[in-house]
DRENDO-1510 file (C-alpha; in Angstrom, 1 decimal, always signed):
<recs>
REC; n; res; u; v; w
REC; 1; UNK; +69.4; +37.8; +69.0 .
REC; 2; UNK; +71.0; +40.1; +71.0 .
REC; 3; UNK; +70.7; +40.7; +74.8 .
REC; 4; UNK; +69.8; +43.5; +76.7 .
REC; 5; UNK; +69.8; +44.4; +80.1 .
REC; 6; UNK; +69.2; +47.6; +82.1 .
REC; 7; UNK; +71.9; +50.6; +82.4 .
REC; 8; UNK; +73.5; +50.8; +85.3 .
REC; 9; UNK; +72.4; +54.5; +85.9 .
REC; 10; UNK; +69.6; +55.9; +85.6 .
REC; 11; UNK; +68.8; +57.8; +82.1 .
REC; 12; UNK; +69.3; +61.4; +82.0 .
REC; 13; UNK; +66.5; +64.2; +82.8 .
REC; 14; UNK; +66.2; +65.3; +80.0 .
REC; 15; UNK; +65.6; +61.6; +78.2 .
REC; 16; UNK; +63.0; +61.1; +80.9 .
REC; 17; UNK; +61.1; +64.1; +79.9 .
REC; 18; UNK; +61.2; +63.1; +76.2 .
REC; 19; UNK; +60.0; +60.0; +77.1 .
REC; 20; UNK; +57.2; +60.1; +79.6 .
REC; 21; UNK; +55.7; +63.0; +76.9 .
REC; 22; UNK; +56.0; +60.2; +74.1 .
REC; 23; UNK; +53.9; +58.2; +77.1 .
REC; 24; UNK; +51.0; +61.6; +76.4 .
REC; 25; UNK; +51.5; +61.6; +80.3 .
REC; 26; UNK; +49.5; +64.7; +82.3 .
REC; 27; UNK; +51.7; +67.3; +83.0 .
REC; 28; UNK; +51.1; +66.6; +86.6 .
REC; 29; UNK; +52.2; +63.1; +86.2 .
REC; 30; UNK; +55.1; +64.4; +84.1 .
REC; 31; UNK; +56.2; +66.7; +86.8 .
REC; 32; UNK; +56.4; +64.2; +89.8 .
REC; 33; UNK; +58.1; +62.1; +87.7 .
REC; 34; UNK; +60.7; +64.1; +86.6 .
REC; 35; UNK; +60.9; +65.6; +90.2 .
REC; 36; UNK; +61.5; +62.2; +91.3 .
REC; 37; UNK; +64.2; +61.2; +88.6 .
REC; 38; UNK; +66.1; +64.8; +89.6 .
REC; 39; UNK; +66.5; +64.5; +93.5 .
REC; 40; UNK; +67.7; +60.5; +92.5 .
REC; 41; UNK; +71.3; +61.9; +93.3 .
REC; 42; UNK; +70.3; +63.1; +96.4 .
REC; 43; UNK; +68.5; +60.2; +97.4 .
REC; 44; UNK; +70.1; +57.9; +100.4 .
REC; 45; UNK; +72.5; +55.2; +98.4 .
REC; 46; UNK; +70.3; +52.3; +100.1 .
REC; 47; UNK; +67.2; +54.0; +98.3 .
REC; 48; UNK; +69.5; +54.3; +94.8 .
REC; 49; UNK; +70.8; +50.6; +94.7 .
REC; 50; UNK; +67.1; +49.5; +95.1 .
REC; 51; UNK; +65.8; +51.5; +92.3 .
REC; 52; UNK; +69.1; +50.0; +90.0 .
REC; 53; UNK; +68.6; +46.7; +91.7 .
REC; 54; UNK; +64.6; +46.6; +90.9 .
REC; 55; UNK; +65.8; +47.7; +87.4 .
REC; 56; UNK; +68.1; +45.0; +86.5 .
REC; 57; UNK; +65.5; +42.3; +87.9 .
REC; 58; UNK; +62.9; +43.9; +85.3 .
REC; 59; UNK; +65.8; +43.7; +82.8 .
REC; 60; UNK; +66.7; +40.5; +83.6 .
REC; 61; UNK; +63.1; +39.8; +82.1 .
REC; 62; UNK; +63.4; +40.7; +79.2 .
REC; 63; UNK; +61.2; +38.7; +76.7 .
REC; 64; UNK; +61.0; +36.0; +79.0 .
REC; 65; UNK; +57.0; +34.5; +79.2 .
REC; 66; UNK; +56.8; +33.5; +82.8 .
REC; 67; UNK; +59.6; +35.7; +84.2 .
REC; 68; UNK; +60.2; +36.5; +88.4 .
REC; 69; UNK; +58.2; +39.0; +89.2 .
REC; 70; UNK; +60.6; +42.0; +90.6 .
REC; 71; UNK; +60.2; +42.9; +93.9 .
REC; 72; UNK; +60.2; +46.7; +94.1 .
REC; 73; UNK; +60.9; +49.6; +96.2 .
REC; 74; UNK; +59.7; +49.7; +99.9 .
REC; 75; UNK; +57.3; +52.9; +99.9 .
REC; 76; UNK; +56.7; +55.5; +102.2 .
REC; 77; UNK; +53.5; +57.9; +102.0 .
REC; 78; UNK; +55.4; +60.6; +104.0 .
REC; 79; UNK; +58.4; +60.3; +101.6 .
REC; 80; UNK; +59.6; +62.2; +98.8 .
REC; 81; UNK; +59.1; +61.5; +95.3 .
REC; 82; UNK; +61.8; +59.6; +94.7 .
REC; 83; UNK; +60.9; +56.9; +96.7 .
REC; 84; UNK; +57.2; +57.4; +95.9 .
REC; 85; UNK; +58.1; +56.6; +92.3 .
REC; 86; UNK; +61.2; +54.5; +92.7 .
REC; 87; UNK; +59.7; +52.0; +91.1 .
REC; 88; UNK; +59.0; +54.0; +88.1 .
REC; 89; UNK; +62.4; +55.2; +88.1 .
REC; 90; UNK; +63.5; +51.4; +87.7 .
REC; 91; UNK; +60.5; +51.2; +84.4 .
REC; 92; UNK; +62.1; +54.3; +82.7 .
REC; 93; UNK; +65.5; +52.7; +83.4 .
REC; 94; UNK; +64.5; +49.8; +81.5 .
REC; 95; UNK; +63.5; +51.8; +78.0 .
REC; 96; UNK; +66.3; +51.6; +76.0 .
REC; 97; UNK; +66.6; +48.0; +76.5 .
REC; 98; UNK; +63.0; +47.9; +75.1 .
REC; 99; UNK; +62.8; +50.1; +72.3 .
REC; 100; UNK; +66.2; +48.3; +71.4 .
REC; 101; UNK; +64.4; +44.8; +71.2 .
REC; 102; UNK; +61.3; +45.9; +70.1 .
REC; 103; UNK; +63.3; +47.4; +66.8 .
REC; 104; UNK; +65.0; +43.9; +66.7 .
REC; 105; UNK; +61.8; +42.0; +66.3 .
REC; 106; UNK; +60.0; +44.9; +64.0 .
REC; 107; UNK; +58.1; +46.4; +66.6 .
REC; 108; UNK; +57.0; +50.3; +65.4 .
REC; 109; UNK; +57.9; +53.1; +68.4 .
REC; 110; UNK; +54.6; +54.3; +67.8 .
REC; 111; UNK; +53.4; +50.7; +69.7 .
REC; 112; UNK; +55.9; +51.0; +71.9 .
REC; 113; UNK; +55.0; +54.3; +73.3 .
REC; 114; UNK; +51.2; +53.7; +73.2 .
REC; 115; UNK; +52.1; +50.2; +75.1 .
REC; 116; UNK; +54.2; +52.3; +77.8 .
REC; 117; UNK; +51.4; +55.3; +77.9 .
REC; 118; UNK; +50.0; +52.6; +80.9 .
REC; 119; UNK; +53.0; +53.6; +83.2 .
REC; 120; UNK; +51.9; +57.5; +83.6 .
REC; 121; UNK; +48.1; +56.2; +83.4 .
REC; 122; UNK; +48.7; +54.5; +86.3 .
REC; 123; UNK; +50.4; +56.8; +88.4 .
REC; 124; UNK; +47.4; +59.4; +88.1 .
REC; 125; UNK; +45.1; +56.6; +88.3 .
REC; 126; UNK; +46.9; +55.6; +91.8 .
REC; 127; UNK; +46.5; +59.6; +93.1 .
REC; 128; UNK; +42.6; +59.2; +91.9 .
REC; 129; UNK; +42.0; +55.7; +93.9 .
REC; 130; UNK; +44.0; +56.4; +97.3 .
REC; 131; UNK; +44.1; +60.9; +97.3 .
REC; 132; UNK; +47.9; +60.6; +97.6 .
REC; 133; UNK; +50.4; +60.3; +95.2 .
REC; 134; UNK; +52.4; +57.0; +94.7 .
REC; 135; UNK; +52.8; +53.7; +92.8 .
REC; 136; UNK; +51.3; +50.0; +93.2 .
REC; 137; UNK; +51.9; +48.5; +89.7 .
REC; 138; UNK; +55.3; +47.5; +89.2 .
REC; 139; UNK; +54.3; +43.9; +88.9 .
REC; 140; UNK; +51.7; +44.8; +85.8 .
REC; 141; UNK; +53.6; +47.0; +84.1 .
REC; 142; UNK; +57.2; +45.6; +84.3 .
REC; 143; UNK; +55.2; +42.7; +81.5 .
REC; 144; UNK; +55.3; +46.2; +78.9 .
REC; 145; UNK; +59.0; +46.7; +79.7 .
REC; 146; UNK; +60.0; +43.2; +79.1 .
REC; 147; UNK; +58.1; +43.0; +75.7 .
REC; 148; UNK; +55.3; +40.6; +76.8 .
REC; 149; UNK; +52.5; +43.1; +76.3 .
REC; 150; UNK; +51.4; +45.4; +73.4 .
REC; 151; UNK; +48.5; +48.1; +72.8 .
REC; 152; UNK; +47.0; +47.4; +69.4 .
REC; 153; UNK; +43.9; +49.7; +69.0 .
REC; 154; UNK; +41.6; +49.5; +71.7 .
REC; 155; UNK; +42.9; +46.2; +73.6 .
REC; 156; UNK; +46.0; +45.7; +74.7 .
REC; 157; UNK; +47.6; +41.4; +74.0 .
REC; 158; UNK; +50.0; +39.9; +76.6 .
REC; 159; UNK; +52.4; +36.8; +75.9 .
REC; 160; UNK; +51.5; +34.2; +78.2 .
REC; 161; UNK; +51.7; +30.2; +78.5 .
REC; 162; UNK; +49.1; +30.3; +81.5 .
REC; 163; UNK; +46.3; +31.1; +83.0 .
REC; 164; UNK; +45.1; +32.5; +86.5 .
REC; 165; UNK; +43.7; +30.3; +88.4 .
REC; 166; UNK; +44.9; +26.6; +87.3 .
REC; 167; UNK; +41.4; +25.5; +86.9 .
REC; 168; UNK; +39.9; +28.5; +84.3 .
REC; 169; UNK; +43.9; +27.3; +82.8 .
REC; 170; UNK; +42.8; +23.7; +82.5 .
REC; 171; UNK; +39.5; +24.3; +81.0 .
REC; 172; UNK; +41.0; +26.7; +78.1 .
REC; 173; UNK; +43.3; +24.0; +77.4 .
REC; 174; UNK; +40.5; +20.7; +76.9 .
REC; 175; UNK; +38.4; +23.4; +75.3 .
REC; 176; UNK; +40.7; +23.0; +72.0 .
REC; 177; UNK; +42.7; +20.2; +70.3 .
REC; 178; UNK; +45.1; +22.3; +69.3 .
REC; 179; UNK; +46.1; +23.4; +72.4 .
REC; 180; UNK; +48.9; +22.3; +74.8 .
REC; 181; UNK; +49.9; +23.5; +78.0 .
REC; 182; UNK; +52.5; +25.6; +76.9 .
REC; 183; UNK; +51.6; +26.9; +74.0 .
REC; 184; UNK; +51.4; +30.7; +73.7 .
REC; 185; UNK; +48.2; +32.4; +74.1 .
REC; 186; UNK; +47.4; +36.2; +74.0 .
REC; 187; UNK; +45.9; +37.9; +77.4 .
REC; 188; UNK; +43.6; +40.1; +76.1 .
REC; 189; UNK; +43.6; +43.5; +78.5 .
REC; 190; UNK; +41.2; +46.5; +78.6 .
REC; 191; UNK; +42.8; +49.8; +79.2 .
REC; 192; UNK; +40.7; +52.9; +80.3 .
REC; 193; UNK; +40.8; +54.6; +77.2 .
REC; 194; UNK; +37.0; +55.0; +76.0 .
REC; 195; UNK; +34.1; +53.0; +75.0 .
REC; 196; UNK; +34.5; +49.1; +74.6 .
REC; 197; UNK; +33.4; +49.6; +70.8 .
REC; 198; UNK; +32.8; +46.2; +69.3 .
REC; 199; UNK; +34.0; +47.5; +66.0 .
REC; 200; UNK; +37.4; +48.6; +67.0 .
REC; 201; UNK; +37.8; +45.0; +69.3 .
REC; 202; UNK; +37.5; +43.4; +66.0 .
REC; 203; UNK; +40.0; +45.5; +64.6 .
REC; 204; UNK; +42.7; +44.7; +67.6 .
REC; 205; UNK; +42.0; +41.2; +67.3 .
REC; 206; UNK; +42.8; +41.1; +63.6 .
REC; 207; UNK; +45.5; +43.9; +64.4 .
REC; 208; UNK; +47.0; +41.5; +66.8 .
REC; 209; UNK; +47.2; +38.0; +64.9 .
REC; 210; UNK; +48.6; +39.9; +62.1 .
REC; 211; UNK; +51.4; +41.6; +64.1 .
REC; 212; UNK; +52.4; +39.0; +66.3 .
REC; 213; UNK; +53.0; +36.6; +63.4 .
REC; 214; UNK; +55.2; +39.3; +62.5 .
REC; 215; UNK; +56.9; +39.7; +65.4 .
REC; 216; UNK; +57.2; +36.5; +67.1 .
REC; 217; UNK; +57.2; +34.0; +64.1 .
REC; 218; UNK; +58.4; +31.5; +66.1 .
REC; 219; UNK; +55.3; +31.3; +68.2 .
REC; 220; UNK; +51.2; +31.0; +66.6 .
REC; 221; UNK; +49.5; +32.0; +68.9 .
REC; 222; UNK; +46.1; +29.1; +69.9 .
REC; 223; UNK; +43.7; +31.7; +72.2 .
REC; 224; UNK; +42.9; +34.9; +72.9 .
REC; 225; UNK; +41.9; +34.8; +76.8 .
REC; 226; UNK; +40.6; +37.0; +79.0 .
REC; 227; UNK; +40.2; +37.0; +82.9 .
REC; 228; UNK; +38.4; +39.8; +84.4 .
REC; 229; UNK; +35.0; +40.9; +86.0 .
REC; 230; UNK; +34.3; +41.8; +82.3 .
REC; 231; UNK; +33.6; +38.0; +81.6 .
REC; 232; UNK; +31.2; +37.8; +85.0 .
REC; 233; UNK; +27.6; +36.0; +83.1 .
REC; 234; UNK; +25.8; +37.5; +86.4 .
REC; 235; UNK; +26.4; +41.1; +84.3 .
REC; 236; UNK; +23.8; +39.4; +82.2 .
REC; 237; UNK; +21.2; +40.2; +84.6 .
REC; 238; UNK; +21.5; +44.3; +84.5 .
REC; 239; UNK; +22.6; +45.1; +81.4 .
REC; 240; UNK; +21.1; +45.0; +78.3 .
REC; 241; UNK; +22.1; +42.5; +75.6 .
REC; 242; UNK; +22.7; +45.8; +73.4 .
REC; 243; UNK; +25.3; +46.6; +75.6 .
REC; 244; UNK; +29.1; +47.3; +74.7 .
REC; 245; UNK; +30.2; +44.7; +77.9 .
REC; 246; UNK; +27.8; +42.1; +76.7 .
REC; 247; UNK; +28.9; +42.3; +73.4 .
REC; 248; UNK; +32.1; +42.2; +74.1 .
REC; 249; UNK; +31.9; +39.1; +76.5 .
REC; 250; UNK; +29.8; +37.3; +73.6 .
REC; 251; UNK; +32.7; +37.1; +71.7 .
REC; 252; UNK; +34.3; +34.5; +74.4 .
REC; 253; UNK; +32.9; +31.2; +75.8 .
REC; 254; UNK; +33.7; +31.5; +79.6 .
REC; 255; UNK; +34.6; +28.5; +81.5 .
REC; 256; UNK; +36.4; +28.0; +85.2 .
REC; 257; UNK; +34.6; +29.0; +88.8 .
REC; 258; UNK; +36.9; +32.4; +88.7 .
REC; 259; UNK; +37.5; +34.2; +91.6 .
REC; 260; UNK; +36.0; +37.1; +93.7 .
REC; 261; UNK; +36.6; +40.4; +92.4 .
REC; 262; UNK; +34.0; +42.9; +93.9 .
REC; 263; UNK; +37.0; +45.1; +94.8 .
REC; 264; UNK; +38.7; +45.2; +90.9 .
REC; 265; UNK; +35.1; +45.7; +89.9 .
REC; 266; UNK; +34.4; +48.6; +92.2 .
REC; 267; UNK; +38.0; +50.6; +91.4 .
REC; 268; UNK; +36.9; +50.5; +87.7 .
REC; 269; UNK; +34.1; +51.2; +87.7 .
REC; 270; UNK; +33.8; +53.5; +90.5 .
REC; 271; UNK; +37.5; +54.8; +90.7 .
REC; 272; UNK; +36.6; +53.9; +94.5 .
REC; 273; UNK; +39.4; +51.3; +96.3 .
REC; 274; UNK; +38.6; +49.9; +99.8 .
REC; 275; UNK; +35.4; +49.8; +101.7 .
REC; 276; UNK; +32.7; +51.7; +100.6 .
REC; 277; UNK; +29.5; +52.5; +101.8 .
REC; 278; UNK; +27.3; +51.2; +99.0 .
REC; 279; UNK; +24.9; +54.2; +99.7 .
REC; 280; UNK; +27.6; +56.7; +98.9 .
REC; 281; UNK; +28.3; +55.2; +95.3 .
REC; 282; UNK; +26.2; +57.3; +92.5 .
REC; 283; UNK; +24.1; +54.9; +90.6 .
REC; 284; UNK; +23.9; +57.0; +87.1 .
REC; 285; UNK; +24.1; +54.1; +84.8 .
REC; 286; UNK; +23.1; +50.3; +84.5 .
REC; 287; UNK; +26.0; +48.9; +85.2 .
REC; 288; UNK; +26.7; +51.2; +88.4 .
REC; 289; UNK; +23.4; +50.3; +89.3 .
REC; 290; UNK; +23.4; +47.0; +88.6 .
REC; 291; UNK; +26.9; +46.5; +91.0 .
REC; 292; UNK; +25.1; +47.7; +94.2 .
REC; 293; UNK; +22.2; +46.1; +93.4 .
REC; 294; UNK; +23.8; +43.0; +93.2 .
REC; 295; UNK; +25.8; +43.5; +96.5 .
REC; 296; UNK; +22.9; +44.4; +98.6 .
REC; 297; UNK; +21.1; +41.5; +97.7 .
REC; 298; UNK; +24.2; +39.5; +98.8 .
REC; 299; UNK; +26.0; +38.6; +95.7 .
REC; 300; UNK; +29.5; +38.9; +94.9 .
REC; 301; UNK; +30.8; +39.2; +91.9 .
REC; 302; UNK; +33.9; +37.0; +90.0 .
REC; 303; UNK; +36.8; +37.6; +87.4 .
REC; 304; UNK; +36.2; +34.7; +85.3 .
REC; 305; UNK; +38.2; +33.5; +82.1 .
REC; 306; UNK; +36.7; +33.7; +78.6 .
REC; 307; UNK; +38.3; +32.0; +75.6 .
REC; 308; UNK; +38.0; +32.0; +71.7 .
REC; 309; UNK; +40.7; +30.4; +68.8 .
REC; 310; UNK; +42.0; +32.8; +66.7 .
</recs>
């Protein structure tokens, strides 16, 4: 199969506006981003070899389960947008290396573009967590431009051969025969895109065993995994067993201690980051209340890992 690695210049304006409308991005997120890509000429050459370096370390990537995480543009609140969003300059310099490999393993641009509609999501969803514009999540989203992740439906299925942390790993792994340490698995992720519906999580799972025997038939995947606050048992407590978040945790058994995550928890479900004053955050539904309820009584609250075979 043929390599690909990014260009050594950034794609044009106008390809960049074609693409991050393919992404549905707002057309405030649009804007900055194509403000950023146009002053990229005018940007100081230390600032320009960054983005092109960051790039090729994304590139260099490319498919690879397990790949060096790409270190990124230093950023500056007070800067301009080019350096707010040099990291997402590097992403968009990385498409045509994806849609080229994703056409060599069969992979439709309609999935490709809903996969990469997380890059503009979470630039806005940056602006709504801090007030300011700027981007944190090169690390997450360079796994869409290497062709590790995929949206299918409502859940979104990374490539992976581990787990995080070890233990929750280890567990997965005694939990079937089948499995070996490095056997592929699919991370199952939950964008912010509506209602966890248990009906259309069926759908993606089925969506996803069929695809990715499609597209990677050199790999069957043993698990679908999935580390997050989502899989917390403790949610058992304030929710209802009715409940779209219970339902969909049923579907896993959860093993491993996990690890704190009152923060994740809040910035989801609050679209609050950093300390809060639990007073201050609106209790309208069960699951907001059952967060600060939980606090105040001096819990804390875990990402833990949930498994099931395929």
């Amino acid at each position: 199969m043929q390599t690909h690695t990014a260009a050594q210049l950034l794609p044009p304006e106008e390809e960049v506006l074609r693409w991050v409308a393919a992404m549905r991005a707002p057309d405030q997120v649009r804007a900055a981003i194509v403000e950023a890509r146009a002053g990229f000429a005018m940007a100081p050459a230390s600032l320009r070899q960054g983005i092109l370096d960051t790039a090729a370390q994304v590139a260099a990537g490319l498919g690879i389960i397990g790949a060096e995480v790409p270190s990124g543009v230093s950023q500056d609140p007070a800067s301009g947008p080019t350096r707010l969003y040099g990291d997402v300059l590097a992403l968009l310099t990385c498409v045509p290396s994806l849609l080229a490999y994703h056409a060599e393993r069969g992979v439709p641009e309609d999935v490709t573009w809903d996969t990469l509609s997380d890059l503009p999501r979470h630039v806005a969803r940056y602006e709504r967590l801090h007030g300011r514009p700027g981007f944190s999540e090169l690390p997450w989203l360079s796994t869409h431009l290497r062709g590790l992740i995929y949206s299918l439906g409502r859940l979104q299925f990374e490539r992976i051969r581990a787990i995080a942390p070890p233990d929750d790993h280890a567990a997965v792994v005694a939990g079937t025969e089948e499995l070996a340490e490095d056997d592929v698995m699919l991370n199952v992720h939950i964008p912010e895109t509506g209602p966890l519906d248990p009906g259309l999580c069926e759908a993606a799972y089925a969506q996803a065993i069929d695809r990715f025997a499609a597209w990677y038939p050199d790999e069957r995947p043993r698990a679908f995994v999935c580390v997050s606050w989502l899989m917390d048992p403790q949610l058992r407590n304030y929710l209802p067993s009715s409940s779209n978040i219970i339902r969909f945790q049923d579907r896993f058994d959860i093993v491993g201690p996990g690890r704190e995550a009152s923060g994740s928890m809040q910035e989801f479900v609050f679209g609050r980051a950093g300390q809060v004053d639990l007073e201050d955050l609106p209790q309208r539904t069960s699951l907001e209340r059952g967060f600060v309820q939980h606090l105040r009584a001096g819990g804390t609250w875990y990402a833990r890992t949930g498994w099931f075979s395929p």
